[in-house]
C-alpha positions as CSV (number, residue, x, y, z in Angstrom):
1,X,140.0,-43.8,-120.9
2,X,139.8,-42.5,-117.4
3,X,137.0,-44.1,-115.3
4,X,133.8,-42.0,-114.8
5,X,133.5,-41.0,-110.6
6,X,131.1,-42.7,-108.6
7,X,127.4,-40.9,-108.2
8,X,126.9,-43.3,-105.3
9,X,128.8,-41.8,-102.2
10,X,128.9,-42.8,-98.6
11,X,126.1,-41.0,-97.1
12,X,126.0,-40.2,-93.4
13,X,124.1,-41.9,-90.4
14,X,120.5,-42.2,-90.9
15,X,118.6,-39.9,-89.1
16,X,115.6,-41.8,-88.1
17,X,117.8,-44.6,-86.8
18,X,120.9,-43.0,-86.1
19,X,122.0,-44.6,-83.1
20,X,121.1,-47.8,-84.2
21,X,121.8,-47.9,-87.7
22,X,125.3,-46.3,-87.2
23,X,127.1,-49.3,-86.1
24,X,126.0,-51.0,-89.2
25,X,127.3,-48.1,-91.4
26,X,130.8,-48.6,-89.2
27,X,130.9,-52.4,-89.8
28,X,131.0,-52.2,-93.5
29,X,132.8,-48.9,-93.5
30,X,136.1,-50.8,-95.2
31,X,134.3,-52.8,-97.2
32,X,134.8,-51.6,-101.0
33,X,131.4,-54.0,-102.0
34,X,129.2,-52.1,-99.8
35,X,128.0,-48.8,-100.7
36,X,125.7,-46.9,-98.8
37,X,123.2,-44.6,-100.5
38,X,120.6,-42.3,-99.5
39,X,117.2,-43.0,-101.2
40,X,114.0,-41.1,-100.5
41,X,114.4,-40.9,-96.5
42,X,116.4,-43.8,-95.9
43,X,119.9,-45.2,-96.5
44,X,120.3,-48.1,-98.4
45,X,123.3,-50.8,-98.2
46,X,124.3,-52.3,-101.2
47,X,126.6,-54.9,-102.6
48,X,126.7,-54.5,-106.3
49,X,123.0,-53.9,-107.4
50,X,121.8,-55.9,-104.7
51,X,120.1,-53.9,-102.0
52,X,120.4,-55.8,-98.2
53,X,119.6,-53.4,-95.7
54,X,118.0,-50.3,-95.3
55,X,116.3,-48.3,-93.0
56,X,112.6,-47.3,-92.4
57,X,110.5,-46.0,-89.6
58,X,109.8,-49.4,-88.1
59,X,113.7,-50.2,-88.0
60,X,115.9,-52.0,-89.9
61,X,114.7,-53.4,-93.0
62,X,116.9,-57.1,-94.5
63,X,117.0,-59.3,-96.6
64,X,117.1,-63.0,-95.6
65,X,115.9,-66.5,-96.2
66,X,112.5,-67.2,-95.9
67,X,113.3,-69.8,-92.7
68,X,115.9,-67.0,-90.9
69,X,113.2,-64.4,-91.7
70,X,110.3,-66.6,-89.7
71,X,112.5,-67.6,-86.9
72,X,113.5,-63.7,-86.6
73,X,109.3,-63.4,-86.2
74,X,109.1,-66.1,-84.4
75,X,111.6,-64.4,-81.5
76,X,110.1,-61.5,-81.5
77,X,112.8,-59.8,-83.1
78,X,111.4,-58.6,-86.4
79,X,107.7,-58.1,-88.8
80,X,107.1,-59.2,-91.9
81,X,108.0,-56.1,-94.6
82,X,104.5,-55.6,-96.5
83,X,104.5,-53.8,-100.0
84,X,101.3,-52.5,-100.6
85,X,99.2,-55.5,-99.4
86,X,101.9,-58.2,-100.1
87,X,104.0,-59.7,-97.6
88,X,107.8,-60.1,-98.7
89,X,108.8,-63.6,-97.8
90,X,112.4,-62.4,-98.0
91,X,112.6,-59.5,-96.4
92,X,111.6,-58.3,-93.0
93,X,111.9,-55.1,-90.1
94,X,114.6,-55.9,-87.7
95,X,113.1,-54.2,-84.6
96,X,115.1,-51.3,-82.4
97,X,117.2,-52.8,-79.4
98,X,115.4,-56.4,-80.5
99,X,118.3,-58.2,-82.0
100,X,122.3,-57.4,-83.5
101,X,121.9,-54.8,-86.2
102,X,125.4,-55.3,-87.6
103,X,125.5,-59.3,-87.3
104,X,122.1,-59.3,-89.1
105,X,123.3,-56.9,-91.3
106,X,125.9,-58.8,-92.5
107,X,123.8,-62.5,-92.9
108,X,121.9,-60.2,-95.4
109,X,124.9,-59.1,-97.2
110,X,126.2,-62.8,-97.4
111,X,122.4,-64.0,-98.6
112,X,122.8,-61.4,-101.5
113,X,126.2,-62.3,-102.3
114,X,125.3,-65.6,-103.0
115,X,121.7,-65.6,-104.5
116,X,121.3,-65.9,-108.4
């Protein structure tokens, strides 16, 4: 049986953080476990079901260890993501112009790739 098409598609530069987000859409442009998807007004990237990066209005949202995500605070280069009124230990907003989108991008990918 033939396999059923994709309904995820690579989407096209975010538009809130186009300039900055667009090198991270290029460096996993021939990746066949990253997807990029458009959700509500941001682009997610995924590996698998595993969401690692995405944008918001702040920046760049990751996914990280605790420790990397406190010393990204801790230089200035990122807040804390809050949901609601909780603080995500995990994840945090990877400032404009603060730190490498792309190189960050891709610890996240690696910390989802080999969590659980």
């Amino acid at each position: 049986m033939p396999k059923a098409p994709s309904t995820k598609a690579k989407v096209p530069v975010d538009a809130a953080h186009g300039t900055e987000f667009a090198p991270v859409i290029a460096a996993f442009a021939g990746d066949r476990k990253v997807t990029s998807v458009r959700k509500f007004a941001s682009t997610n990237l995924t590996a698998g079901d595993k969401v690692f990066a995405f944008t918001n209005k702040m920046g760049m949202v990751v996914k990280l260890p605790a420790p990397r995500i406190s010393a990204l605070i801790a230089a200035g280069q990122a807040v804390r993501l809050v949901m609601g009124k909780r603080e995500m230990k995990e994840w945090a907003i990877i400032l404009p112009g603060k730190a490498s989108w792309p190189q960050i991008a891709r610890e996240a990918l690696k910390f989802v790739d080999n969590s659980e």
